[in-house]
Residue, then its C-alpha position, 0 to 999 in steps of 0.5 A: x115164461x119168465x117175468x123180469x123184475x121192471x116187467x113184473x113192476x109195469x105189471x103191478x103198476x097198471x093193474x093197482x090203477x086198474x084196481x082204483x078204477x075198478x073199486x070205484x066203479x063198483x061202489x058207483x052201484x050205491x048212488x044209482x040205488x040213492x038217485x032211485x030212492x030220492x027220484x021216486x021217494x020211496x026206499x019201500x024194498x030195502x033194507x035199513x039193516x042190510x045197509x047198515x051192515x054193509x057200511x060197518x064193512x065198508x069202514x071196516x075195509x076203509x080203516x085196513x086200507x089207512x093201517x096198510x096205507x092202501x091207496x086203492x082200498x081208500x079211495x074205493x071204501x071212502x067213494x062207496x061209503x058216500x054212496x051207502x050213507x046217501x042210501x040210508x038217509x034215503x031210507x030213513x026219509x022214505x021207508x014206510 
């Protein structure tokens, strides 16, 4: 089956803002861990380490997606990466 060039361009389209709602979403995991950390305060079970290298990742991915003006890396790094700094203050405040 072949693709012409307009369907392949609708293609491409719909899954780069597939991929914005997708990237998102999956950060969105962060704030759940951050609503549970300063709920119950306590950050007993996690990592400061952990989170730390997650969010040299993350920015990681962040600054490749300005370079490559990526707007789907962006949104979804910048999203996570709020996430990830509410999960290590909540760390830095509760951890024993």
């Amino acid at each position: 089956m072949a693709y012409t060039e307009k369907t392949k361009n609708k293609l491409i389209i719909f899954f780069d803002r597939y991929m914005i709602l997708a990237g998102t979403m999956g950060q969105y995991l962060f704030y759940t861990q951050a609503y549970k950390i300063f709920t119950t305060k306590s950050a007993d079970d996690l990592s400061l380490d952990g989170f730390l290298v997650i969010i040299i990742v993350t920015l990681s991915w962040l600054i490749y997606g300005i370079i490559h003006h990526n707007i789907t890396i962006i949104v979804a790094q910048i999203v996570g990466l709020v996430g990830m700094i509410m999960v290590v203050i909540g760390i830095l405040l509760y951890a024993s």
